[in-house]
C-alpha positions as a printed NumPy array, in Angstrom:
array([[  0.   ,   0.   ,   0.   ],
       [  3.015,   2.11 ,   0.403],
       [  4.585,   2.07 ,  -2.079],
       [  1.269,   2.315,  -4.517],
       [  0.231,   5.738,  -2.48 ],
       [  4.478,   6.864,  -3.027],
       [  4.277,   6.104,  -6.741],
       [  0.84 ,   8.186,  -7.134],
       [  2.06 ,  10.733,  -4.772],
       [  4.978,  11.225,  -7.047],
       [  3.63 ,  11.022,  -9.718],
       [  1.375,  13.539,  -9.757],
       [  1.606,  17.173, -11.264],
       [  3.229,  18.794,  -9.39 ],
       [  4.344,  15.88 ,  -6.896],
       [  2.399,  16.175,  -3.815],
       [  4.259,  16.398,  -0.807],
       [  1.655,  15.854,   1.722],
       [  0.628,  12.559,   0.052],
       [  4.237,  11.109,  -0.232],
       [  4.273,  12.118,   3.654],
       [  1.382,  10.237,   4.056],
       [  2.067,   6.895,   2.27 ],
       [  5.373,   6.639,   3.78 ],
       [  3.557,   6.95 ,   7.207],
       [  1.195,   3.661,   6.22 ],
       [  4.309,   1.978,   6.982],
       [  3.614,   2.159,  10.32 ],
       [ -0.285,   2.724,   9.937],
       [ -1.674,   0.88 ,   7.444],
       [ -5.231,   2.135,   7.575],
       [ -4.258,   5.638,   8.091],
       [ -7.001,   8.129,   7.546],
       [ -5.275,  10.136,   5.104],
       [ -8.614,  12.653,   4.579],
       [ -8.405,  13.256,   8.129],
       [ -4.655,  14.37 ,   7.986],
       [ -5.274,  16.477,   4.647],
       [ -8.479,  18.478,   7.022],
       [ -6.197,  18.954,   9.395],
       [ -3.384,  20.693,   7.159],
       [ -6.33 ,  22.675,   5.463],
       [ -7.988,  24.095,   8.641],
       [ -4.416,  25.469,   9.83 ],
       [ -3.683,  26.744,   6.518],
       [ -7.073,  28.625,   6.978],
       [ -5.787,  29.558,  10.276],
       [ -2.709,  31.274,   8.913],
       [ -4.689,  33.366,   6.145],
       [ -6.694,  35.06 ,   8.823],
       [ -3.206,  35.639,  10.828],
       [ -1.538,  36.925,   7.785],
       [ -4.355,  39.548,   7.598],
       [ -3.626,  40.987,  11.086],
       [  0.506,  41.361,   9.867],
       [ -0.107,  42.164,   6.203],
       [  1.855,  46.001,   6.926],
       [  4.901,  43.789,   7.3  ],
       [  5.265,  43.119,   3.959],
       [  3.538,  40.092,   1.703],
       [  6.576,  37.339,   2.081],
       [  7.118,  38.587,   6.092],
       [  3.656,  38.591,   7.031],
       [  3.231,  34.883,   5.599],
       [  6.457,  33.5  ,   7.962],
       [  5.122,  35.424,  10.823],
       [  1.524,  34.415,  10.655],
       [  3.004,  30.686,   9.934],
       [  4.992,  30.353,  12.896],
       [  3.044,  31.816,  15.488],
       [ -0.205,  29.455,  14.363],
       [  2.443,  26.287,  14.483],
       [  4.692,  26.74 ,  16.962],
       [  3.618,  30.163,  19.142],
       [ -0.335,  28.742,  19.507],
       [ -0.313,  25.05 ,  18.011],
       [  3.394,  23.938,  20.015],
       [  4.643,  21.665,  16.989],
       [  8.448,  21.678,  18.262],
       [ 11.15 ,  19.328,  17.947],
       [ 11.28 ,  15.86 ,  19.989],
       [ 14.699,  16.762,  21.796],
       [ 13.639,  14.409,  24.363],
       [ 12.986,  11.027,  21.866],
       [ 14.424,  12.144,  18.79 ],
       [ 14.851,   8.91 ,  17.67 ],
       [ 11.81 ,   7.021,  17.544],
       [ 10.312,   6.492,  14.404],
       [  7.233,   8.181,  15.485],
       [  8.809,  11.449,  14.878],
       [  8.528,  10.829,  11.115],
       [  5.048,   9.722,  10.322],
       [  2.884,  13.05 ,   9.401],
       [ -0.236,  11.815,  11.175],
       [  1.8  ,  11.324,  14.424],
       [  3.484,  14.676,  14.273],
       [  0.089,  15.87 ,  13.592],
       [ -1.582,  14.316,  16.275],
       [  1.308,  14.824,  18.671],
       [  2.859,  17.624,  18.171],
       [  6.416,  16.784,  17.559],
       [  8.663,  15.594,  15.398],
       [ 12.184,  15.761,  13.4  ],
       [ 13.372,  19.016,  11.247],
       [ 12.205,  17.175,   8.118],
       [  8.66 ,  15.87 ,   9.363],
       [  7.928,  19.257,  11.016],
       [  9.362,  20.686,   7.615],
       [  7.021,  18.927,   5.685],
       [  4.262,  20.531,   8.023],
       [  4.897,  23.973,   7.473],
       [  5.218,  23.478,   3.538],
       [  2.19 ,  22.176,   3.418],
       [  0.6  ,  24.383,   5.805],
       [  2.267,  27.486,   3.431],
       [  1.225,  26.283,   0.01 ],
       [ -2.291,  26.145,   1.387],
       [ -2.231,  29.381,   2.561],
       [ -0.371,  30.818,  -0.173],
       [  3.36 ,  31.543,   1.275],
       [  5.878,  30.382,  -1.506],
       [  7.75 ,  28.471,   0.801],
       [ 10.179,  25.716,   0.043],
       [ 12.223,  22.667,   1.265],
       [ 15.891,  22.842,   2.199],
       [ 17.876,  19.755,   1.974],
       [ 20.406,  21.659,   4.486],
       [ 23.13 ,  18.641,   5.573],
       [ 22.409,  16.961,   9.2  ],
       [ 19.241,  19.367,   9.729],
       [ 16.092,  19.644,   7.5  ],
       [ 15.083,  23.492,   7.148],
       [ 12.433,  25.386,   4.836],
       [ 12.877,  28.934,   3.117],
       [ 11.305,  31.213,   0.508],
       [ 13.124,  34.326,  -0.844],
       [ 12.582,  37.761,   0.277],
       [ 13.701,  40.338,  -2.783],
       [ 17.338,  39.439,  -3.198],
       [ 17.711,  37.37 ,   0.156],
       [ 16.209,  34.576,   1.629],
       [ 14.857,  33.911,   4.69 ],
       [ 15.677,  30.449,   6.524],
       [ 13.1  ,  28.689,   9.114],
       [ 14.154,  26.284,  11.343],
       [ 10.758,  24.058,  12.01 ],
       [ 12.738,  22.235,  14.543],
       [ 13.331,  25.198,  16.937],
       [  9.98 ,  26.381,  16.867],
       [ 10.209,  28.33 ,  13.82 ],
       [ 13.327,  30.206,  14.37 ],
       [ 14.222,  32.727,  11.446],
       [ 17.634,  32.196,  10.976],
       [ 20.376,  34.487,   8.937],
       [ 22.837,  33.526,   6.958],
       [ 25.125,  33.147,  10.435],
       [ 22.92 ,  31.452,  11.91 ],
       [ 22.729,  28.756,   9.176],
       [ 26.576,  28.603,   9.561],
       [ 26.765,  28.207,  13.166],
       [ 23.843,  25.425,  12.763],
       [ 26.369,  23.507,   9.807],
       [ 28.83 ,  23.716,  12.917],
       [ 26.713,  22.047,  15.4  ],
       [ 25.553,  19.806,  13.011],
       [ 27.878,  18.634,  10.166],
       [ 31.138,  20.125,  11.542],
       [ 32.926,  18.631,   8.923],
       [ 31.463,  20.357,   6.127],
       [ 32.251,  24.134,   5.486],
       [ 28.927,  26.408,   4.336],
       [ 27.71 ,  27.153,   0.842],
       [ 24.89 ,  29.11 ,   0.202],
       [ 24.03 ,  26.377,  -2.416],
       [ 23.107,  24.506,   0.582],
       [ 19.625,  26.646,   0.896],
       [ 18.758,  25.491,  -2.534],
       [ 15.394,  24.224,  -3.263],
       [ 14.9  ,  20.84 ,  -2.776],
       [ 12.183,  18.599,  -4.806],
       [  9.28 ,  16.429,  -3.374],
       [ 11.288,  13.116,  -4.199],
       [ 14.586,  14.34 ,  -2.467],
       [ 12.647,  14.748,   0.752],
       [ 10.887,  12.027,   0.535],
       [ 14.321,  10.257,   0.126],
       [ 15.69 ,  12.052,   3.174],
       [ 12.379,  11.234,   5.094],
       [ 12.84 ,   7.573,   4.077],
       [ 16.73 ,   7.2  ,   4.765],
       [ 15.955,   8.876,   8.293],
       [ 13.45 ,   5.358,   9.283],
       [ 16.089,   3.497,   7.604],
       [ 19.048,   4.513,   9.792],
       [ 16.301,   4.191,  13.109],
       [ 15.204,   0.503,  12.28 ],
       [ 18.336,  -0.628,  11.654],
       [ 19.776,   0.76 ,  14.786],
       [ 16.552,  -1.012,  16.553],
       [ 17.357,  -4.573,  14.397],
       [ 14.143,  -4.215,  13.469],
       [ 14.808,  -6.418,  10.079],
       [ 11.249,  -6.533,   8.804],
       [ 10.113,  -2.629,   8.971],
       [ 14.211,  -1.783,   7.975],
       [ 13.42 ,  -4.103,   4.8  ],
       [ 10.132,  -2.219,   4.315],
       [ 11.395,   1.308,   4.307],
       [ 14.627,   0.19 ,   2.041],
       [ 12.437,  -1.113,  -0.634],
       [ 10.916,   2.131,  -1.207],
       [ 14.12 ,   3.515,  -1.385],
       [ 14.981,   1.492,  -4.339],
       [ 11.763,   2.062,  -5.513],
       [ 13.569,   5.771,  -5.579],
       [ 16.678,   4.928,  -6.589],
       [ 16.889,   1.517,  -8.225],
       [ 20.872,   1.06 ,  -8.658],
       [ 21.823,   2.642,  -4.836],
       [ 25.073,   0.451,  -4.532],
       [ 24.352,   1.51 ,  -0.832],
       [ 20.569,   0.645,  -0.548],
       [ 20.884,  -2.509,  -2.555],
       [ 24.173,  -3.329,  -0.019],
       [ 21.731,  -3.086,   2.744],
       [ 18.832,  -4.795,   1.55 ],
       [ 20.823,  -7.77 ,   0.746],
       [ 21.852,  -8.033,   4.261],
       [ 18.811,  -7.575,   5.682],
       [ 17.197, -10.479,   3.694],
       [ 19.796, -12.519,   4.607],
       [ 19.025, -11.539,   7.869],
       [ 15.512, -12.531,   7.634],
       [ 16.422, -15.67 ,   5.253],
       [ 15.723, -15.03 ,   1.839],
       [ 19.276, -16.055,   0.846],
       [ 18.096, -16.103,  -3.415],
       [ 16.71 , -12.681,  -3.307],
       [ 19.652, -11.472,  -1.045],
       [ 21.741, -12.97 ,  -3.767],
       [ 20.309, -11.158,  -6.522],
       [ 21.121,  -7.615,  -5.025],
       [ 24.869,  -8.598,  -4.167],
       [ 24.934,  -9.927,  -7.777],
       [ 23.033,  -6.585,  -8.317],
       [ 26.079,  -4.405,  -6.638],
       [ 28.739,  -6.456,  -8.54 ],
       [ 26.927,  -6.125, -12.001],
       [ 27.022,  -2.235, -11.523],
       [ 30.166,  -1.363,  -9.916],
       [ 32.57 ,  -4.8  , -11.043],
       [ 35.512,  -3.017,  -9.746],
       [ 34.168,  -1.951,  -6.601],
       [ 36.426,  -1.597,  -3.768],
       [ 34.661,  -4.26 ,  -1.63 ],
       [ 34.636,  -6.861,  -4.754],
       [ 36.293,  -9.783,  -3.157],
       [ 33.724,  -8.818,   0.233],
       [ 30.892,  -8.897,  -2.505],
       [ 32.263, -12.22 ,  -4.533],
       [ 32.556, -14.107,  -0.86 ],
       [ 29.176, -12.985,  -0.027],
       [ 27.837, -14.398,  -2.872],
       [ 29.579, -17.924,  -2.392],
       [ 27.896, -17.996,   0.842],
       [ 24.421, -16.815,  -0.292],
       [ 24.307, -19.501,  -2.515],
       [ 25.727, -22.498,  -0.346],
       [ 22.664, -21.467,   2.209],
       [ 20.262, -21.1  ,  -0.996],
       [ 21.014, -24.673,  -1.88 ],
       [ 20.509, -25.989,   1.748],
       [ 16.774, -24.834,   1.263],
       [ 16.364, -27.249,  -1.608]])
């Protein structure tokens, strides 16, 4: 079911956000009451309109981020789960919804949606280690950190956040770039990923993977990991047909003797089911 609602999701012009949110959070709700979610977003993008009234002196793109932030996080509370940031709770829409919190891309996702409703060109920042949104103001943009309650941050304050959070990496204002529906629903997906397989949690790891190669079909990465969780889980063939996979695309990968070994053994246990 997730991956049918992901393909239609995408597939639509233009992709919808909101809907790839909301098939990727039938993974952990399969009977998820998707209308009900899609209300919700609508009444507090109605909210927001009347808000942006009271501030529209401030300028058109202003009054939009002020009026968004203080319906979501000034009246609503949607703020970042500091406390349980990893559960995979934080990154099902209807659960962020419902309770209030969330990561920097879930919450993200909420106040695009929430903006294009209401009319504030707002868009999705891929920013490394930290999901923020943005629209541009004139010849600048302005940066909102979803996470931290809406936080309007300058161009400082995006570098001092790259320090906290990808110290490694020095800032380029190609960082704030746009980033499209299927990126973040990559990002959302690669988040559950990393949290089920720190959890072993083999079957719902598998699930989310899939629909990352449902993304990006040849991921030497992706198709790395799904091969090791079906081994995990005992379907040696189709394990074997993603290492075979990985070899096939990159032959002189750097791991090619791991990959040829791995293969050996996948079949040896492949022919003990016979």
């Amino acid at each position: 079911m997730a991956r049918e609602r992901l393909v239609s999701a995408l597939a639509a012009d233009p992709p919808r956000l909101d809907l790839a949110a909301l098939a990727i959070a039938t993974l952990n709700q399969p009977h998820l009451d998707a209308a009900a979610c899609l209300h919700t977003l609508d009444a507090l993008a109605a909210r927001v309109q009347l808000e942006m009234e009271r501030h529209a002196g401030h300028g058109e793109v202003l009054a939009g981020l002020t009026a968004l932030r203080h319906v979501l996080a000034d009246i609503e509370g949607f703020r970042g789960n500091e406390d349980d940031f990893h559960s995979p709770e934080n990154s099902f829409l209807d659960l962020v919804l419902e309770r209030k919190v969330g990561l920097p891309i879930s919450l993200s996702v909420l106040y695009l949606e929430v903006a294009r409703r209401a009319g504030i060109p707002l868009y999705g920042v891929s920013f490394p280690g930290h999901f923020l949104v943005a629209c541009s103001a004139g010849d600048h943009k302005l940066v909102v950190d979803p996470f931290h309650e809406g936080e309007i941050l300058t161009e400082e304050g995006c570098k001092q956040l790259l320090e906290r959070v990808a110290p490694q990496l020095r800032f380029n204002p190609s960082m704030l770039s746009p980033a499209p529906v299927e990126l973040i629903a990559y990002r959302m997906l690669s988040n559950l990923r990393r949290v089920y397989l720190e959890r072993s949690d083999y079957e719902r790891g598998l699930a989310v993977v899939d629909l990352l190669l449902m993304l990006a079909p040849n991921h030497p990465g992706e198709l790395r990991t799904r091969a090791a969780l079906l081994a995990n889980l005992g379907a040696y063939r189709a394990a074997l047909k993603d290492v075979e996979r990985c070899l096939e695309l990159s032959p002189d990968a750097p791991d090619r003797e791991r990959l040829e070994m791995t293969v050996r053994e996948l079949r040896a246990r492949a022919e003990l089911l016979n």
